[in-house]
N, C-alpha and C positions, 0 to 999 in steps of 0.2 A: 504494500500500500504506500503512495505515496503521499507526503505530510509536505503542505508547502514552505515550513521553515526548517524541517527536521530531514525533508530526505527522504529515502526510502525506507520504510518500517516496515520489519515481517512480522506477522501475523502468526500468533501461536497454532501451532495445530492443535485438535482437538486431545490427542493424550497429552500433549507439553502442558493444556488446559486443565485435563485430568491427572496428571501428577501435581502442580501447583495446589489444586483446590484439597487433593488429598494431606499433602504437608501443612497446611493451612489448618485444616480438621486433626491433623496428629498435635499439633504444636495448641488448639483450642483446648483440647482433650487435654492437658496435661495440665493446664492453670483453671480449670473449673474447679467447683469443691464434691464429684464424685469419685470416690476411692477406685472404682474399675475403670472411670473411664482416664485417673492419671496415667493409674497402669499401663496403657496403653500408648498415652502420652509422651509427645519428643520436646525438648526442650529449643527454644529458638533458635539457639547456635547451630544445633543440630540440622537443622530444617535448613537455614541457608545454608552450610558447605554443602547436603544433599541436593538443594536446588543449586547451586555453583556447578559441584558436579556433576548433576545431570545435562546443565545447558553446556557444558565444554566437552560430554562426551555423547553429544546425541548426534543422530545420524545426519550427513552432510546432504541425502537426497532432497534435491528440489522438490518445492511446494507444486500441487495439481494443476495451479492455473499455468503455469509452464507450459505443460504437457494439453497439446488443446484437441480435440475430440478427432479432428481434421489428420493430425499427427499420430495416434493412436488408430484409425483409421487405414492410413496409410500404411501402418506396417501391418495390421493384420493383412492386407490387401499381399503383399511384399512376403508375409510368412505363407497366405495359400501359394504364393507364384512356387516359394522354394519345393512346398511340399508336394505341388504338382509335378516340377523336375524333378526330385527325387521319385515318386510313383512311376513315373516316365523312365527314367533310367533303368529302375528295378526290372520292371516291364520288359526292358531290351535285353538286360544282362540274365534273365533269365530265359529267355526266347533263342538267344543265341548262345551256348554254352562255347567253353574256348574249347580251341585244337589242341590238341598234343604236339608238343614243341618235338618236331623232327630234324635231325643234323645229316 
């Protein structure tokens, strides 16, 4: 997304979404006043270096809008061609079997 003073901004994905809110609820859960749900509970240091390290070791693939329908399109088009040459080929190399290599 772009921000007109900031630039380009990405946009979480939906688990980057879904881990955040879950550390969010670990780190709530630990300063309420019910005894199970401390238990459960991380303390806020904890919770950033976990969200640190999840955002320095998540995956590098490109967000969906990248990849546009037309592109994805294209290569399924591109994997039937291959799969039709390869049936194609099978087709001949079974139809003609090789000779016996004679000196």
């Amino acid at each position: 997304m772009h921000v007109p003073t900031l630039g380009r901004v990405p946009i979480p994905t939906p688990g980057n979404v879904a881990f955040c809110c879950a550390l969010d609820l670990l780190v709530v859960a630990k300063h309420i006043g019910w005894p199970p749900a401390a238990a459960i509970g991380i303390d806020w240091p904890v919770a950033v270096a976990l969200g640190v390290a999840h955002a320095l070791t998540r995956d590098s693939e490109e967000t969906s809008h990248d990849v546009t329908a037309a592109d994805i399109d294209a290569l399924r088009t591109e994997i039937r061609s291959l799969a039709e040459t390869r049936r194609r080929f099978s087709e001949v190399t079974v139809a003609s079997p090789r000779q016996p290599f004679c000196n």
